[in-house]
C-alpha positions in Angstrom: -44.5 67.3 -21.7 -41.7 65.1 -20.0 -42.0 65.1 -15.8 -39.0 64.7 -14.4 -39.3 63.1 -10.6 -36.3 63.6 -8.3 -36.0 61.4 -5.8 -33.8 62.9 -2.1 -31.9 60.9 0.2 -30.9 61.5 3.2 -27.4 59.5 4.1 -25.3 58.7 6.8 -22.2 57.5 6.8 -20.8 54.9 9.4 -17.1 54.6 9.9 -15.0 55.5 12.7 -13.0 52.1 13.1 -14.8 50.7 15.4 -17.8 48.5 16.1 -21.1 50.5 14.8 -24.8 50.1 15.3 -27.4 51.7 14.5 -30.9 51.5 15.4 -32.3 54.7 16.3 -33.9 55.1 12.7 -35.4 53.3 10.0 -33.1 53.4 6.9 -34.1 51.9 3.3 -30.9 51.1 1.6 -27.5 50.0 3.1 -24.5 50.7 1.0 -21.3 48.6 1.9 -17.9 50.9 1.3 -15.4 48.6 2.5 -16.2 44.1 2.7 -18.7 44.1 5.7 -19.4 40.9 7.8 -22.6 42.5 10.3 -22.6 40.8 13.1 -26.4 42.1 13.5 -28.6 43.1 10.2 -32.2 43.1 10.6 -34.6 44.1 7.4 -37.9 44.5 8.8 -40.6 42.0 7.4 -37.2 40.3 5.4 -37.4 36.7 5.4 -34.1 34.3 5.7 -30.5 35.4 7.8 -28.8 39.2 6.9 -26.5 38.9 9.2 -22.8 36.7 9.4 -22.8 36.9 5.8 -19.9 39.0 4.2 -21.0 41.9 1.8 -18.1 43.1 -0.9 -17.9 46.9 -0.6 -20.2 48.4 -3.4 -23.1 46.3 -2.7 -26.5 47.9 -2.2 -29.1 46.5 -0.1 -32.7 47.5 -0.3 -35.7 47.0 2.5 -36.4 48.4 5.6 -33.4 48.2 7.7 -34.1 48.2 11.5 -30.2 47.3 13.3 -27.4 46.9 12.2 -23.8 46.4 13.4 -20.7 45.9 11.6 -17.3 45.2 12.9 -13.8 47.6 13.7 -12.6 48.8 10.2 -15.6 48.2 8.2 -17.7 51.3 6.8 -21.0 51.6 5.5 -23.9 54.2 4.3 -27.1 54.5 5.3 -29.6 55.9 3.3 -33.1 57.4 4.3 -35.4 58.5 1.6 
């Protein structure tokens, strides 16, 4: 017998070209959709600098992410398991 486990997330999508910031909930996985400089990124219990460091769109980062704020333009998702 094969189990199949299905995994849900919950995302949210931040674009509205302008600054955004979120850090009203904990997230697990950041998404970048368009090349993403954050001018804040924190990853709770992440060691070394998230943020001023430019992310090409289709990366994925994983951990526990606490804040953070991109710049006009630039779009990301947010995803809560």
């Amino acid at each position: 017998m094969k189990i199949l486990q299905l995994a849900v997330w919950v995302a949210k999508m931040v674009s509205d070209g302008s600054a955004q910031s979120v850090t009203t909930e904990t997230y697990y996985a950041v998404q970048f959709i368009t090349d993403c400089t954050p001018t804040v990124f924190t990853i709770d219990g992440g060691d070394g600098t998230f943020s001023s460091i430019t992310y090409s769109a289709g990366i994925i980062v994983y951990g526990d992410v606490r804040t953070i704020t991109c710049g006009v333009g630039e779009a990301f998702i947010l995803y809560k398991a």
